[in-house]
CHARMM internal coordinates of N, CA and C (Angstrom, degrees):
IC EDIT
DIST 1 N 1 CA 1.4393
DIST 1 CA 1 C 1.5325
ANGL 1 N 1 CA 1 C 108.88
DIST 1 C 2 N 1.0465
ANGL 1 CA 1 C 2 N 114.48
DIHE 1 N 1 CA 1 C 2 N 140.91
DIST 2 N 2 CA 1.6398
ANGL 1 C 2 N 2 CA 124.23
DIHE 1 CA 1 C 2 N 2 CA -172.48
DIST 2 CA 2 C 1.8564
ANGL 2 N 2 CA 2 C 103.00
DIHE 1 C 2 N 2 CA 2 C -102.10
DIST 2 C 3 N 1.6123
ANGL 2 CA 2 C 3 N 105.07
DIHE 2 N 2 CA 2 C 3 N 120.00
DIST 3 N 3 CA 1.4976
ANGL 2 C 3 N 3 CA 98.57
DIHE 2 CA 2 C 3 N 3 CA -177.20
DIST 3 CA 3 C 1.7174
ANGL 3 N 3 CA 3 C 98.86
DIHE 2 C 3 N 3 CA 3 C -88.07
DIST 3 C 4 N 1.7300
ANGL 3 CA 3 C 4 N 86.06
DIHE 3 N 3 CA 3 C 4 N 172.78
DIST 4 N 4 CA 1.1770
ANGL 3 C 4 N 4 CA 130.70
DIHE 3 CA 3 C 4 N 4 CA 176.80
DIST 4 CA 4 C 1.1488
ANGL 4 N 4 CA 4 C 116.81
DIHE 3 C 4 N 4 CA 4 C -23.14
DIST 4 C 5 N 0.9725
ANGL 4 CA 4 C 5 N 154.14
DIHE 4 N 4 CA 4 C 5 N 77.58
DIST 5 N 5 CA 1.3795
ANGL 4 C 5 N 5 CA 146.87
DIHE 4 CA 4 C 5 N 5 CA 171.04
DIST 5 CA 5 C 1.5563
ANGL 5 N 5 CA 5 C 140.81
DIHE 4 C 5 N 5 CA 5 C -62.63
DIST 5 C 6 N 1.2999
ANGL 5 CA 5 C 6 N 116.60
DIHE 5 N 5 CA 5 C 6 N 120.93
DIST 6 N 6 CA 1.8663
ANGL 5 C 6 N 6 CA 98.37
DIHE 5 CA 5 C 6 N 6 CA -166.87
DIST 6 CA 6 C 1.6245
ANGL 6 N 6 CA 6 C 95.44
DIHE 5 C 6 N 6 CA 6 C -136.37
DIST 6 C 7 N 1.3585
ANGL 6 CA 6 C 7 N 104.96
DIHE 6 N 6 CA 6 C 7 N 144.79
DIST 7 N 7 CA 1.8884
ANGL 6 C 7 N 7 CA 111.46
DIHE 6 CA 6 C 7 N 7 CA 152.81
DIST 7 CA 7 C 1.1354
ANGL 7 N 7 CA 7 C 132.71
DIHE 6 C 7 N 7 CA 7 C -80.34
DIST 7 C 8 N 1.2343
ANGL 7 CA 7 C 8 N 144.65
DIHE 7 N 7 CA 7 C 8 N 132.99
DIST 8 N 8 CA 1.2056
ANGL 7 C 8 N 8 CA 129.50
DIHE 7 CA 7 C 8 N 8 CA -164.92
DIST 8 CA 8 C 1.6197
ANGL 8 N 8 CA 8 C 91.65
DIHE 7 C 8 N 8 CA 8 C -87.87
DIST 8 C 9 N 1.7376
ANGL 8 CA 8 C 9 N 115.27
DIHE 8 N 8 CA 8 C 9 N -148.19
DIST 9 N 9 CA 0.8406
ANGL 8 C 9 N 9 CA 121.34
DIHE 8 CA 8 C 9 N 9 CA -172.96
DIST 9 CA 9 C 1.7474
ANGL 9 N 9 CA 9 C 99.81
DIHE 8 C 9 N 9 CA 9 C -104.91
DIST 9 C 10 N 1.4588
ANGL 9 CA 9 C 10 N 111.45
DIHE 9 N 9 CA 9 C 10 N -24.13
DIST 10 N 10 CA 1.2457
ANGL 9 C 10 N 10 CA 100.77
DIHE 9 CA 9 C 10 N 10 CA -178.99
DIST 10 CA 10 C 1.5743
ANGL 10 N 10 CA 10 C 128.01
DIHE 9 C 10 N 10 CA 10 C -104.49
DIST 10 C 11 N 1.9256
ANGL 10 CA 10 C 11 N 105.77
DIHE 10 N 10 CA 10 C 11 N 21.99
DIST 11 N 11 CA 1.3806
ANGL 10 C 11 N 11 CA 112.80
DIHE 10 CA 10 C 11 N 11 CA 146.18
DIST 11 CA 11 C 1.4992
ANGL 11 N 11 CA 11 C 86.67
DIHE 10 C 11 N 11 CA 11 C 106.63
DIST 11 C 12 N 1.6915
ANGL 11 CA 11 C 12 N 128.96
DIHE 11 N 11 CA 11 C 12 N 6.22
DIST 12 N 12 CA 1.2581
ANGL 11 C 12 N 12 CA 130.00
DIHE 11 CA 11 C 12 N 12 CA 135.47
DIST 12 CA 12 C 1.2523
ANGL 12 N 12 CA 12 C 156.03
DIHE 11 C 12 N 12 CA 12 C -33.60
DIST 12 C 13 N 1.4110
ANGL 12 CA 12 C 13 N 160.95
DIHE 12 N 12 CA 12 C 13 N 94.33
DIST 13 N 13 CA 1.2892
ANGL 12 C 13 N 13 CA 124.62
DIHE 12 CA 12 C 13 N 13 CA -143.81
DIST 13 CA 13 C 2.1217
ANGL 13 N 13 CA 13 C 85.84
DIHE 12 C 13 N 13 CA 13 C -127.24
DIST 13 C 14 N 1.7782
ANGL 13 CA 13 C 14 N 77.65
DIHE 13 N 13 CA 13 C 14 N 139.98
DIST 14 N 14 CA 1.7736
ANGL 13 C 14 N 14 CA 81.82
DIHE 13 CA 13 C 14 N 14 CA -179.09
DIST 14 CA 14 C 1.5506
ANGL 14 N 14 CA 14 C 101.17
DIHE 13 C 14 N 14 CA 14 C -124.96
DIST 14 C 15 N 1.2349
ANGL 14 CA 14 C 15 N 109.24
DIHE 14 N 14 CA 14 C 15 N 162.81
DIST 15 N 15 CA 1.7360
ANGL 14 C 15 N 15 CA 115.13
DIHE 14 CA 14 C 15 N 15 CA 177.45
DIST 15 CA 15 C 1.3141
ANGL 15 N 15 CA 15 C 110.81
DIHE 14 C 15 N 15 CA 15 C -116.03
DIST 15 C 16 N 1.5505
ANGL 15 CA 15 C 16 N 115.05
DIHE 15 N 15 CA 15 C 16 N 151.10
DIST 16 N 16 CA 1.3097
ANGL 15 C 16 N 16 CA 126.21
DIHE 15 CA 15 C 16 N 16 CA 166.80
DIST 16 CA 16 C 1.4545
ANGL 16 N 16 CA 16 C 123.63
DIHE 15 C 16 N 16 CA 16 C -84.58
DIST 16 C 17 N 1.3648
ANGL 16 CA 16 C 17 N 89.98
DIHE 16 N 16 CA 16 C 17 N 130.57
DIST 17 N 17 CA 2.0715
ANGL 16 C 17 N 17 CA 96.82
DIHE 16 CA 16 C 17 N 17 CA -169.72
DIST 17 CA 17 C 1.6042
ANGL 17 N 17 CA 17 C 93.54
DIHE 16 C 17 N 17 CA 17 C -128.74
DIST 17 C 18 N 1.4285
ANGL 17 CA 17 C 18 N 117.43
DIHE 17 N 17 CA 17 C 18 N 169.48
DIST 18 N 18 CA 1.1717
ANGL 17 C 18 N 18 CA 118.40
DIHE 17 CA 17 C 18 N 18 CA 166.27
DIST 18 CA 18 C 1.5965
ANGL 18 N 18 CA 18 C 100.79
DIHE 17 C 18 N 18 CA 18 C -158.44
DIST 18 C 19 N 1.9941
ANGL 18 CA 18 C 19 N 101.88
DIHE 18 N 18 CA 18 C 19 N 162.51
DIST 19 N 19 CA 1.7693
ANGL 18 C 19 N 19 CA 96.52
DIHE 18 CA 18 C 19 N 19 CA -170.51
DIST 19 CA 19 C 1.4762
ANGL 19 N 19 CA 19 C 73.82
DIHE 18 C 19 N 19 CA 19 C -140.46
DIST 19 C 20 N 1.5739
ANGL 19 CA 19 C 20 N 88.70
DIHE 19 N 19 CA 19 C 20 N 177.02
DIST 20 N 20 CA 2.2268
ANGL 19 C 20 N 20 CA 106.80
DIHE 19 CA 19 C 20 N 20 CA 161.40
DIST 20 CA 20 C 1.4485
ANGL 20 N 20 CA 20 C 87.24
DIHE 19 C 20 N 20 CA 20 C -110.84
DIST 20 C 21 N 1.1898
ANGL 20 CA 20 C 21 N 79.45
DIHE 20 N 20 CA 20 C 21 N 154.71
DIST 21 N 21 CA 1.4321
ANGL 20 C 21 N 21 CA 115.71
DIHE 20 CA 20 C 21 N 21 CA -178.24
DIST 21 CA 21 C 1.2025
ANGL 21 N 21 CA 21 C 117.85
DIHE 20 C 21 N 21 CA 21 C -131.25
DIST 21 C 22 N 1.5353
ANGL 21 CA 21 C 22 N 130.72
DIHE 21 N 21 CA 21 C 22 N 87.24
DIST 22 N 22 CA 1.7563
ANGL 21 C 22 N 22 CA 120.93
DIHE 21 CA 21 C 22 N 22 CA 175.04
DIST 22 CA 22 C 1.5525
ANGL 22 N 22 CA 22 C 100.42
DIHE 21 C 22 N 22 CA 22 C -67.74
DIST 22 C 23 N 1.7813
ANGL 22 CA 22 C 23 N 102.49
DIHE 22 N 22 CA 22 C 23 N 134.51
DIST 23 N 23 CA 1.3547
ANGL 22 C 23 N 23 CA 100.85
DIHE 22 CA 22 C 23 N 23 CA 157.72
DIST 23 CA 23 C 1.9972
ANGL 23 N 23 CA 23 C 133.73
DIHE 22 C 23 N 23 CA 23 C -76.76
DIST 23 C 24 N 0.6438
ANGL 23 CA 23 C 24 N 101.10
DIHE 23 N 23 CA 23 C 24 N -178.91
DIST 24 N 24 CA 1.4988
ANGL 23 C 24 N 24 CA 117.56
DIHE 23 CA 23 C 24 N 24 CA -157.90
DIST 24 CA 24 C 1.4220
ANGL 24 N 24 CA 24 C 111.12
DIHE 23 C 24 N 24 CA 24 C -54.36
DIST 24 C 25 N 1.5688
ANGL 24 CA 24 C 25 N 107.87
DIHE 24 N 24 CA 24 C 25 N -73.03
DIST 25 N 25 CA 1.3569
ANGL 24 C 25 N 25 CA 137.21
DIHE 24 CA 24 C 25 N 25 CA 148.57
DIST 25 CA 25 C 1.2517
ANGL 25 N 25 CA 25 C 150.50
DIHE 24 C 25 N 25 CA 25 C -55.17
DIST 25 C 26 N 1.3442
ANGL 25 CA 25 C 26 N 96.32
DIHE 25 N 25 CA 25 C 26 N -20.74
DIST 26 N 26 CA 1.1936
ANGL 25 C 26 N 26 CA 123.74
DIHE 25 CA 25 C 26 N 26 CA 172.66
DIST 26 CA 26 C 1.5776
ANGL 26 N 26 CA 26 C 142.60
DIHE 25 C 26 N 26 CA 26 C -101.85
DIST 26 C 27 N 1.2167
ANGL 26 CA 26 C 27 N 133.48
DIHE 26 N 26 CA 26 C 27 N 168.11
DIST 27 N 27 CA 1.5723
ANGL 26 C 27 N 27 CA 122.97
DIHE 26 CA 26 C 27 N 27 CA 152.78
DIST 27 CA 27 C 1.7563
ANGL 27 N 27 CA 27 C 122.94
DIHE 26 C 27 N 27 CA 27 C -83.53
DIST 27 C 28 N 1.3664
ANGL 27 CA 27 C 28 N 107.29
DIHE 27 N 27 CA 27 C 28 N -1.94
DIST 28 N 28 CA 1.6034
ANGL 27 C 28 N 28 CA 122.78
DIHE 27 CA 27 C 28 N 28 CA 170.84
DIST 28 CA 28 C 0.9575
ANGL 28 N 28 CA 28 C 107.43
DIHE 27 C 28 N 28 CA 28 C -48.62
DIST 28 C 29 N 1.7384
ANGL 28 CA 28 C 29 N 105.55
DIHE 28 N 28 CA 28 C 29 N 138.52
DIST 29 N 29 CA 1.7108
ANGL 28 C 29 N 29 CA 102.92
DIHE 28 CA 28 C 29 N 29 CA 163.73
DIST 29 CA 29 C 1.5143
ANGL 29 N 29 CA 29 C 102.55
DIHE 28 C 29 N 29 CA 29 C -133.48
DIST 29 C 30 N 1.4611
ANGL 29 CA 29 C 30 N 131.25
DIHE 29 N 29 CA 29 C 30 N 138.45
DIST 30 N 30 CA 1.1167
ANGL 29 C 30 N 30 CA 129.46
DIHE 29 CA 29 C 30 N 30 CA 178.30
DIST 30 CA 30 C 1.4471
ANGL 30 N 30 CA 30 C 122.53
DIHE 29 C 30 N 30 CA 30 C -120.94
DIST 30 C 31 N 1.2187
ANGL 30 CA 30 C 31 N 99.65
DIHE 30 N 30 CA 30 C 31 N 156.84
DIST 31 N 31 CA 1.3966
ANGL 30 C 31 N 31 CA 100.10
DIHE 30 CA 30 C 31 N 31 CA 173.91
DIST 31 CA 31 C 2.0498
ANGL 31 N 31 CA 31 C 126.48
DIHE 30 C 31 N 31 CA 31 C -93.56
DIST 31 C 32 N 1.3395
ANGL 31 CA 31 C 32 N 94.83
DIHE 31 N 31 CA 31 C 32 N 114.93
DIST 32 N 32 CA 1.6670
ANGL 31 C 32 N 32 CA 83.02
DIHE 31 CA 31 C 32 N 32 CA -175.11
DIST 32 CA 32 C 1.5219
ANGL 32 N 32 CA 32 C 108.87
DIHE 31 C 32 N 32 CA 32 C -113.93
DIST 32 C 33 N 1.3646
ANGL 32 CA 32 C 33 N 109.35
DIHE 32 N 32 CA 32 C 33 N 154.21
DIST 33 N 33 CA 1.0957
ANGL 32 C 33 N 33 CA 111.93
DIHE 32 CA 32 C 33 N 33 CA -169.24
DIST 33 CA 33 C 1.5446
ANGL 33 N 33 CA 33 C 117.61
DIHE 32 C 33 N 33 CA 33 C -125.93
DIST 33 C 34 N 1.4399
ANGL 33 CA 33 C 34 N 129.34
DIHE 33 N 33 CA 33 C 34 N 135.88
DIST 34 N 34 CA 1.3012
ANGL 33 C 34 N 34 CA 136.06
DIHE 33 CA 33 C 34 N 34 CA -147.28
DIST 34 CA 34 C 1.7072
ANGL 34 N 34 CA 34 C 121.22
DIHE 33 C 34 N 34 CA 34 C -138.42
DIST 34 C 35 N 0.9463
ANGL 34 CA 34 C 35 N 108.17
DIHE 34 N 34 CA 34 C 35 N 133.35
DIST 35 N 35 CA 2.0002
ANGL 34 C 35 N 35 CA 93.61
DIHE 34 CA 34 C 35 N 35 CA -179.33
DIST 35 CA 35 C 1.7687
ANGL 35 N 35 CA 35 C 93.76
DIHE 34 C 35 N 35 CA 35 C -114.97
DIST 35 C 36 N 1.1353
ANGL 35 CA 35 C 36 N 107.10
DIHE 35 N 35 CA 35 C 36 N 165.78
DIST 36 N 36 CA 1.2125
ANGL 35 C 36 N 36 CA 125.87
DIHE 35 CA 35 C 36 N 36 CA -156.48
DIST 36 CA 36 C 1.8478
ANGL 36 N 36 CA 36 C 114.17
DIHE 35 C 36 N 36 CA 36 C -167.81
DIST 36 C 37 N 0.8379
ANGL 36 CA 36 C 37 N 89.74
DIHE 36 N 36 CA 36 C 37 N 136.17
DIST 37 N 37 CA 1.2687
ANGL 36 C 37 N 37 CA 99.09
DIHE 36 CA 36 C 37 N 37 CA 180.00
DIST 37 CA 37 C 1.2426
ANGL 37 N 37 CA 37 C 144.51
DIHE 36 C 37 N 37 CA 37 C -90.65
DIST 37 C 38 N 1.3104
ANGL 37 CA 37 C 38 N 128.19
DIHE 37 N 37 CA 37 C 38 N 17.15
DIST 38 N 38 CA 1.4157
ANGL 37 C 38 N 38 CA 164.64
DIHE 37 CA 37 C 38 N 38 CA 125.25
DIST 38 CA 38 C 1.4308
ANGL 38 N 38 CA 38 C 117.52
DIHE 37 C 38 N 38 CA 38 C -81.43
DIST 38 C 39 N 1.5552
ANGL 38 CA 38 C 39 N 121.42
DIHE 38 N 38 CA 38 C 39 N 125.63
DIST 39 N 39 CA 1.6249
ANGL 38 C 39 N 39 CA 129.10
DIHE 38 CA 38 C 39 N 39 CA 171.43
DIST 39 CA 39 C 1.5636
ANGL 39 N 39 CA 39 C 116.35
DIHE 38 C 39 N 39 CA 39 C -72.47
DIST 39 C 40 N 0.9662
ANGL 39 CA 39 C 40 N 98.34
DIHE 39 N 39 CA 39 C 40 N -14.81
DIST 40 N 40 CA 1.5085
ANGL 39 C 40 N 40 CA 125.13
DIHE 39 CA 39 C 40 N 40 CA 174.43
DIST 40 CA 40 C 1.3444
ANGL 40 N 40 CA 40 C 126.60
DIHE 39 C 40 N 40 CA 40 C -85.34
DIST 40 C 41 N 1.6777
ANGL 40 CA 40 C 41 N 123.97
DIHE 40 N 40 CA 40 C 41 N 3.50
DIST 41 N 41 CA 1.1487
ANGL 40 C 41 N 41 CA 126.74
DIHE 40 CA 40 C 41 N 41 CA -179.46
DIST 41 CA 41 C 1.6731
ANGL 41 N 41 CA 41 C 130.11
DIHE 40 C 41 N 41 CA 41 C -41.79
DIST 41 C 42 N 0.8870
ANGL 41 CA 41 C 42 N 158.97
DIHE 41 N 41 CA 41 C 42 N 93.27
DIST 42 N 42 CA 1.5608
ANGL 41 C 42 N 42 CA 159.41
DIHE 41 CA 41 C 42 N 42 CA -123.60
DIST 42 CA 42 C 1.5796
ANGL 42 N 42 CA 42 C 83.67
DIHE 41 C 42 N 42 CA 42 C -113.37
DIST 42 C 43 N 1.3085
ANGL 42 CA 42 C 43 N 138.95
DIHE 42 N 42 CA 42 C 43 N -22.11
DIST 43 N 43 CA 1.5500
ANGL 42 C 43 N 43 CA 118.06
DIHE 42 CA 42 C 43 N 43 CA -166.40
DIST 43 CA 43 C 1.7695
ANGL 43 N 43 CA 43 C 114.73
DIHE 42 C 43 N 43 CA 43 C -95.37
DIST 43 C 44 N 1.3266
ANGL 43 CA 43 C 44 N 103.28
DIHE 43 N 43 CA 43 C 44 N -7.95
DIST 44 N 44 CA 1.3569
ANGL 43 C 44 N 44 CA 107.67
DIHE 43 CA 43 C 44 N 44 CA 167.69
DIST 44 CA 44 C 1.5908
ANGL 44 N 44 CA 44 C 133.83
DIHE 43 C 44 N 44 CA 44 C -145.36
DIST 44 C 45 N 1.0235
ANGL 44 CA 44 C 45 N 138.31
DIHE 44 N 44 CA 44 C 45 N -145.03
DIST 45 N 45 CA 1.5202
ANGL 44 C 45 N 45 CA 156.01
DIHE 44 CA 44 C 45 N 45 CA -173.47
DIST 45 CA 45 C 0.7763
ANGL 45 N 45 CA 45 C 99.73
DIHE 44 C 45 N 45 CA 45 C -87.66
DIST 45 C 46 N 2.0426
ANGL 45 CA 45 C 46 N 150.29
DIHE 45 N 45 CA 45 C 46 N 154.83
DIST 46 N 46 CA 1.0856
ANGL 45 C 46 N 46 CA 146.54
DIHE 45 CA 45 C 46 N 46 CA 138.16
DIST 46 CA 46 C 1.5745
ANGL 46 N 46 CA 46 C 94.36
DIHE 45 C 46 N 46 CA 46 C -94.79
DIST 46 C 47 N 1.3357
ANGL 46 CA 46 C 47 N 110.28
DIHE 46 N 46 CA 46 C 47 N 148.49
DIST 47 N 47 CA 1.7536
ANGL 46 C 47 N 47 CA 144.40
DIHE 46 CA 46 C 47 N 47 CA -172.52
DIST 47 CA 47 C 1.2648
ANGL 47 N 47 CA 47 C 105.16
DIHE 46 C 47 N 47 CA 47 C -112.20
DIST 47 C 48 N 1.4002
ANGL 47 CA 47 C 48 N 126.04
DIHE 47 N 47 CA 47 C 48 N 119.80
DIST 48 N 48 CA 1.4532
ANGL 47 C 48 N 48 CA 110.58
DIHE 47 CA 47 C 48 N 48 CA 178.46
DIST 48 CA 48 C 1.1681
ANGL 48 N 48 CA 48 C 119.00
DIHE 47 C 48 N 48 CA 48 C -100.61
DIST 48 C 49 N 1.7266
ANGL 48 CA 48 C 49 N 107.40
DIHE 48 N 48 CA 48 C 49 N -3.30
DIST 49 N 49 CA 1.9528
ANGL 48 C 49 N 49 CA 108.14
DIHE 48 CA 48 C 49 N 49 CA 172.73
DIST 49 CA 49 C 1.4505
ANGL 49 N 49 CA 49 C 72.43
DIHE 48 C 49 N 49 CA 49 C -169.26
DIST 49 C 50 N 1.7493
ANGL 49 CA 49 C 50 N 79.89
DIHE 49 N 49 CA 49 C 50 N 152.94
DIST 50 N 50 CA 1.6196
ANGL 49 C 50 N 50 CA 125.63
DIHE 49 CA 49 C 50 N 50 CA -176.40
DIST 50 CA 50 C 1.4156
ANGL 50 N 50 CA 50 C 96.52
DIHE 49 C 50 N 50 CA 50 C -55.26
DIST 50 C 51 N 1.5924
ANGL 50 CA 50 C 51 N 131.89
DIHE 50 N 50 CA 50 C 51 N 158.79
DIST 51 N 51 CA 1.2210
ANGL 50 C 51 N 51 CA 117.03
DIHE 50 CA 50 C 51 N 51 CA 173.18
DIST 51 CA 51 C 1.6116
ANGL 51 N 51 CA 51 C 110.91
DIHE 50 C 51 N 51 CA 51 C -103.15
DIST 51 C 52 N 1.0272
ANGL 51 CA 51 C 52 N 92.16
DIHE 51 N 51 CA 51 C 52 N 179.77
DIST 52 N 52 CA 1.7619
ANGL 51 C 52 N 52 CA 91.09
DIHE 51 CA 51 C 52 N 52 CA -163.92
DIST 52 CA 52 C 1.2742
ANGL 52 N 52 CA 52 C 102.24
DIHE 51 C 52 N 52 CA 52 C -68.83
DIST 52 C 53 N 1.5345
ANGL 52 CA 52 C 53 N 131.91
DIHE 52 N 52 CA 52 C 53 N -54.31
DIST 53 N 53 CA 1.4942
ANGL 52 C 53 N 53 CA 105.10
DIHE 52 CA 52 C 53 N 53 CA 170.72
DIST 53 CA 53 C 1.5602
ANGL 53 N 53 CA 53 C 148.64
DIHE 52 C 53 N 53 CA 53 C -85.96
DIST 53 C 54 N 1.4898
ANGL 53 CA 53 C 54 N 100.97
DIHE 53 N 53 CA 53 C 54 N 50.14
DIST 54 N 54 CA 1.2996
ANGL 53 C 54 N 54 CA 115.49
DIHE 53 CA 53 C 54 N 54 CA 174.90
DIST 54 CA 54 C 1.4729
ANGL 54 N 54 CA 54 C 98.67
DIHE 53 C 54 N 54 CA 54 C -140.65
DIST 54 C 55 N 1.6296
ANGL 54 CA 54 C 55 N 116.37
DIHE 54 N 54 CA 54 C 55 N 173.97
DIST 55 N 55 CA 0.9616
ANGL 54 C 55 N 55 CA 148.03
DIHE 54 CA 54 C 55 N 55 CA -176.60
DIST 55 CA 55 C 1.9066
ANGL 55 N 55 CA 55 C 118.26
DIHE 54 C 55 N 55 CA 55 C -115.72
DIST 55 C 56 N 1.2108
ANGL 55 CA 55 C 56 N 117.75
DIHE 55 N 55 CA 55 C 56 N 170.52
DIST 56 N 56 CA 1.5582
ANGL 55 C 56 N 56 CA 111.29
DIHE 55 CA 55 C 56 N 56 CA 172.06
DIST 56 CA 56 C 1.3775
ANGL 56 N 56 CA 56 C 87.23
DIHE 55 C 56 N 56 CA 56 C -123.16
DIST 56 C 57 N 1.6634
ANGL 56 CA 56 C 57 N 122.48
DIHE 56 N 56 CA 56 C 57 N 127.82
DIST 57 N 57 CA 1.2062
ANGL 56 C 57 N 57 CA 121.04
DIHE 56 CA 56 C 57 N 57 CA 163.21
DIST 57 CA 57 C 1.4976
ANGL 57 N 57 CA 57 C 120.57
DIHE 56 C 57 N 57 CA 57 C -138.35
DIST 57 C 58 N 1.2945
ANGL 57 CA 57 C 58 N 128.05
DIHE 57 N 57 CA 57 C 58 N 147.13
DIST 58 N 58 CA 1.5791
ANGL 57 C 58 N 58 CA 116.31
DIHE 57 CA 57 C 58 N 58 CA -145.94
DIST 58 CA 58 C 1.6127
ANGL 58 N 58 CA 58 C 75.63
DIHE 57 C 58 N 58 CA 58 C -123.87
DIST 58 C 59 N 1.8483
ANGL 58 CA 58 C 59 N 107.02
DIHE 58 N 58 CA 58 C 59 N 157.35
DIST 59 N 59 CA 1.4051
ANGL 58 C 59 N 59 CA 141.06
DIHE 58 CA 58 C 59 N 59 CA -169.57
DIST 59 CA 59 C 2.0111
ANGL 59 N 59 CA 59 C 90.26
DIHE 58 C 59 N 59 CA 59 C -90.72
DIST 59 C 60 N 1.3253
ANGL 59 CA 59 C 60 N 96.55
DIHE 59 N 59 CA 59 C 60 N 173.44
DIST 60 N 60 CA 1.6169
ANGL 59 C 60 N 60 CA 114.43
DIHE 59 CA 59 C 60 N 60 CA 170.12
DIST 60 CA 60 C 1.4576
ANGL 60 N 60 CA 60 C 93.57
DIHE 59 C 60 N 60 CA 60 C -66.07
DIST 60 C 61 N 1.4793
ANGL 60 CA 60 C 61 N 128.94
DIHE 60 N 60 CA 60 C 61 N -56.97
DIST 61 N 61 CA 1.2035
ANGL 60 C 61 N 61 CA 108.54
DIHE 60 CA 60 C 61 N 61 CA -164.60
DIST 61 CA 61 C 1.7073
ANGL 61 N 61 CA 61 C 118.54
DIHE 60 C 61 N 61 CA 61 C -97.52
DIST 61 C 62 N 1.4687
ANGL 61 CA 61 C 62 N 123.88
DIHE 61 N 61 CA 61 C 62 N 32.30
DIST 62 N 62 CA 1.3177
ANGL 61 C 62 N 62 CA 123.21
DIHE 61 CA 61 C 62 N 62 CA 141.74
DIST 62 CA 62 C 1.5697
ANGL 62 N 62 CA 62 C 99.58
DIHE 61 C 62 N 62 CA 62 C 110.54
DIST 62 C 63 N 1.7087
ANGL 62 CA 62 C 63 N 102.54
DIHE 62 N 62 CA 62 C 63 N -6.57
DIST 63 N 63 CA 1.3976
ANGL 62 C 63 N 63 CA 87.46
DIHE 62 CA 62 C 63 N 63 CA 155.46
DIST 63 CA 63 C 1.5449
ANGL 63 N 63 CA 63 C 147.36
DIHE 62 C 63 N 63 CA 63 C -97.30
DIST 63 C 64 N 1.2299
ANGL 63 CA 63 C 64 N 132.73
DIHE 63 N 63 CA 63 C 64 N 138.36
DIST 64 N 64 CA 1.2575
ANGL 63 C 64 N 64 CA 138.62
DIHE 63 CA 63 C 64 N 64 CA -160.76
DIST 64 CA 64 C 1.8195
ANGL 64 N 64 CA 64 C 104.73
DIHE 63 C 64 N 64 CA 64 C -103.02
DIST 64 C 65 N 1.9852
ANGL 64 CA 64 C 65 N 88.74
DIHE 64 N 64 CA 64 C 65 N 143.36
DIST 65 N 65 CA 1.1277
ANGL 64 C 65 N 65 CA 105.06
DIHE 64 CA 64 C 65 N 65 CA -152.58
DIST 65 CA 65 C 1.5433
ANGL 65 N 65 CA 65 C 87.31
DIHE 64 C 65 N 65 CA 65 C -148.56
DIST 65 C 66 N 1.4610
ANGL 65 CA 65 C 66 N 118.27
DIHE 65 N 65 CA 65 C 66 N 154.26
DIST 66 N 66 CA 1.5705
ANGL 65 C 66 N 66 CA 121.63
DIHE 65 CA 65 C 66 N 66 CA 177.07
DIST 66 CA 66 C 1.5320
ANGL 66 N 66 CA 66 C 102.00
DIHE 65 C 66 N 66 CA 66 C -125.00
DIST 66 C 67 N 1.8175
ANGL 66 CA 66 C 67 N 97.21
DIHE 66 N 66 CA 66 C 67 N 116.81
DIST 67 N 67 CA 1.3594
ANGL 66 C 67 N 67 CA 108.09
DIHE 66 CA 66 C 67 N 67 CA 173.10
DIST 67 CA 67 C 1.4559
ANGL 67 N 67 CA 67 C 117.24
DIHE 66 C 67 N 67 CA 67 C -101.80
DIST 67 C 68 N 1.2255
ANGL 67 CA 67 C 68 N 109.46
DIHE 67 N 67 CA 67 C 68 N 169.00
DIST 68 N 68 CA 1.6958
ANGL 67 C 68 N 68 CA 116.40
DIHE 67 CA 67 C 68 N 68 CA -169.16
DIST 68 CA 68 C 1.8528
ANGL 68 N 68 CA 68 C 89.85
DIHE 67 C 68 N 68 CA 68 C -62.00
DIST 68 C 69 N 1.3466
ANGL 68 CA 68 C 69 N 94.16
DIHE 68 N 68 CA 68 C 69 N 153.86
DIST 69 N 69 CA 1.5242
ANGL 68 C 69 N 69 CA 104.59
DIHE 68 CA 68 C 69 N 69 CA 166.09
DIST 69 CA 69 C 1.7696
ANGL 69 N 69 CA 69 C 122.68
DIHE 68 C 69 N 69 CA 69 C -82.80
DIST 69 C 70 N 1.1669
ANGL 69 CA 69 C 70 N 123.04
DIHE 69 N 69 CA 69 C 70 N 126.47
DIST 70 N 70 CA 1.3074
ANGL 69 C 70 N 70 CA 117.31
DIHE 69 CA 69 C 70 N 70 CA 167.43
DIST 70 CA 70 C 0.9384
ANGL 70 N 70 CA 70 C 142.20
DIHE 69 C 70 N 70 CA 70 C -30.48
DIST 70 C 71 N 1.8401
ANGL 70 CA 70 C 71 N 148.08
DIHE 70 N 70 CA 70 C 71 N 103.82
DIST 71 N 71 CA 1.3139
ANGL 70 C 71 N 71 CA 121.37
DIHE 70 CA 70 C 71 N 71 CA -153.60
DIST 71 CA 71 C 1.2421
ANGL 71 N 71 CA 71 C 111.13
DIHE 70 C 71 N 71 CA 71 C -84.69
DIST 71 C 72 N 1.4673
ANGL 71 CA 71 C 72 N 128.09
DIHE 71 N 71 CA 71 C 72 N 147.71
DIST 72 N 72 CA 1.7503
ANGL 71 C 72 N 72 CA 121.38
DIHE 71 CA 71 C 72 N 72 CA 179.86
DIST 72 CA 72 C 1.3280
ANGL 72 N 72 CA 72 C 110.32
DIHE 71 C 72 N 72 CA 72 C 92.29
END
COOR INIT
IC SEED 1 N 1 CA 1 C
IC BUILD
């Protein structure tokens, strides 16, 4: 499967990966999600679309990050 693909603003292109993550303390396991800059990432999941409740949103300095979606 070929992930997610996005441009940044400064003509970058990053991919969507995702891993589990057990927490620390816990028996939780989560899902986190990561862009990367190789399609080829070996350390996680490729994502082939954003999920519906998040967003793609990029930093001042061009890095991209997926925040929760707004409710309403």
């Amino acid at each position: 499967m070929k992930p997610y693909a996005h441009t940044n603003s400064k003509g970058k292109t990053y991919y969507l990966f995702s891993r589990e993550q057990k927490l620390k303390n816990s028996d939780k396991t989560i899902t986190m999600y990561y862009f990367a800059k190789d399609p080829e990432n070996k350390k996680g999941t490729p994502v082939a679309k954003v999920p519906e409740d998040r967003v793609v949103s990029e930093t001042k300095t061009g890095l991209l990050v997926l925040k929760k979606r707004k409710a309403g």
